[in-house]
C-alpha positions in Angstrom: 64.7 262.6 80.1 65.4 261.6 83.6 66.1 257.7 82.6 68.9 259.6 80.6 70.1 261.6 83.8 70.2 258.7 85.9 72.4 256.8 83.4 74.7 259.2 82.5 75.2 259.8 86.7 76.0 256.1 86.9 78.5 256.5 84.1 79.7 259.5 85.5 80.4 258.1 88.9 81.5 254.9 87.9 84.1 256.3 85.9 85.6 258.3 88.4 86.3 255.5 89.9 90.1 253.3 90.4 87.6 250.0 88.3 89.5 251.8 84.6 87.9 252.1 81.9 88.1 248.7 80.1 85.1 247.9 83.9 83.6 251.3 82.6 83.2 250.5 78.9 81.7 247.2 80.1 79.1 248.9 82.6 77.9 251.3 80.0 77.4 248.4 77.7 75.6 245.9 79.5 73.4 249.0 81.6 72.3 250.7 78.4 71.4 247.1 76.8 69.5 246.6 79.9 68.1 249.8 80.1 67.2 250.8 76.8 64.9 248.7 75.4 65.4 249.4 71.5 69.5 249.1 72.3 69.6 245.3 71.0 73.4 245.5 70.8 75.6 248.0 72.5 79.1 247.7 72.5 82.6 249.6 72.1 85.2 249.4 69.1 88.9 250.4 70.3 91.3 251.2 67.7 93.5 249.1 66.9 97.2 250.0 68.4 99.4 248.1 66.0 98.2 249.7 63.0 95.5 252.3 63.4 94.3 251.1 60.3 91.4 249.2 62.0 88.7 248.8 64.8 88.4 245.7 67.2 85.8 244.7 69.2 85.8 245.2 72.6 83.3 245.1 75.6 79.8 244.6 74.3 76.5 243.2 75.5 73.7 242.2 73.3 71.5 239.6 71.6 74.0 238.6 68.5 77.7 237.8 67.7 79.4 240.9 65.9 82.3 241.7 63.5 85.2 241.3 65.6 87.8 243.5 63.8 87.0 246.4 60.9 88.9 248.2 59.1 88.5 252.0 58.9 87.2 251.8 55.4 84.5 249.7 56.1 81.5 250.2 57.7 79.3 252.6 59.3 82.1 252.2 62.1 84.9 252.6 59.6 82.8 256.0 58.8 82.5 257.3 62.0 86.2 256.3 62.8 87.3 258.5 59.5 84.6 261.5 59.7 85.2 261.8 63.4 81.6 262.0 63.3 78.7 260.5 64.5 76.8 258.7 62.3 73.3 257.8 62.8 71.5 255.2 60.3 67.9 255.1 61.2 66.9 252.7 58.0 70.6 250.7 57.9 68.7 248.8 54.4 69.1 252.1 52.6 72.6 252.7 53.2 75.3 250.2 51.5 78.2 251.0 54.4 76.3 249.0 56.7 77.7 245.7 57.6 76.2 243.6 60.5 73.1 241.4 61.2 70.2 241.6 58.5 68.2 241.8 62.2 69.2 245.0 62.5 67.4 248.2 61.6 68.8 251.1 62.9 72.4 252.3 64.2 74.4 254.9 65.8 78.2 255.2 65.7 79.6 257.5 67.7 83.4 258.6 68.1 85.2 258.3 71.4 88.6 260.9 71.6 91.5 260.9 73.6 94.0 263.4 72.8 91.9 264.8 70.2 92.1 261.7 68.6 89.9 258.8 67.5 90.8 256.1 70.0 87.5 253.9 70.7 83.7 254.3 69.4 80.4 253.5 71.4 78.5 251.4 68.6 74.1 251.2 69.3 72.6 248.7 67.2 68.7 248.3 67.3 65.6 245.9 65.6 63.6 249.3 65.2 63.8 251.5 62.6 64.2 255.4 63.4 65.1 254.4 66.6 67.9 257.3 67.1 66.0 260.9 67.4 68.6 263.9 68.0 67.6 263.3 71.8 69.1 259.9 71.9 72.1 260.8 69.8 72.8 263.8 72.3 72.6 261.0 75.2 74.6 258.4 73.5 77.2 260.9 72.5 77.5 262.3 76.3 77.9 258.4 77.7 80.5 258.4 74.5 82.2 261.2 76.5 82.4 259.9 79.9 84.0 256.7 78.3 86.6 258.9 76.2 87.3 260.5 80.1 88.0 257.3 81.5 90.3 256.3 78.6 92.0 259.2 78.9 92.4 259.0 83.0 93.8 255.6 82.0 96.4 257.1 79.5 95.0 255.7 76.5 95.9 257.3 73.7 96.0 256.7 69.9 99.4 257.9 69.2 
């Protein structure tokens, strides 16, 4: 899709850019909340550096307040995190990892690697059930990419 194209070009550029990735992270959220109308919270989990035992929020954009820090066991994030995996919930009622607002109705999780390594994940939350075809996974997962480029231009790591 060309809405797609023009996105992932503004991503693309952007994070080629001296702004870091932490300006990049928050770009991509805010543009694709703007921009996608079924994304009703978009935001970015970074692994915790302490521990690695947990996820913590960082730059988001959307219409509700969400968990702030969770731990890799939990959650369709936690999932993601372990699997190194997408994972796409298109009906979040039917699946018991599922932990945010009871507003939400479909959601896709998707790794971000640095080193080969699980360092951050691009989180898509919407009010729509099947929201998430393999079209939008595909696009998610490549603005997922250009983020995981920027972190690693920025030397962030999970060691």
């Amino acid at each position: 899709m060309a809405q797609y194209d023009e996105l992932l070009k503004e991503f693309d550029v952007n994070g080629r850019s001296s702004r870091g990735a932490t300006a990049l992270m928050e770009q991509v959220a805010q543009r694709l909340h703007e921009a996608m109308t079924r994304y009703n919270w978009v935001g970015f989990y970074l692994m915790e550096t302490s521990s690695h035992d947990a996820l913590v929020l960082g730059p988001h954009a959307g219409s509700f307040m969400p968990t702030l820090r969770i731990p890799l066991d939990k959650g369709l994030c936690g999932a993601a995190a372990t699997s190194g995996k997408t994972v796409v919930v298109n009906n979040v009622k039917a699946d018991s990892r599922y932990l945010g607002s009871d507003l939400v109705k479909a959601n896709i999780v998707v790794p971000i690697f640095t080193k080969k390594r699980v360092t951050a994940e691009l989180c898509i939350e919407s009010y729509f059930a099947d929201t998430f075809t393999a079209a939008e996974q595909t696009f998610i997962e490549s603005c997922a990419a250009v983020v995981g480029r920027a972190l690693e231009k920025d030397g962030v790591a999970s060691t």
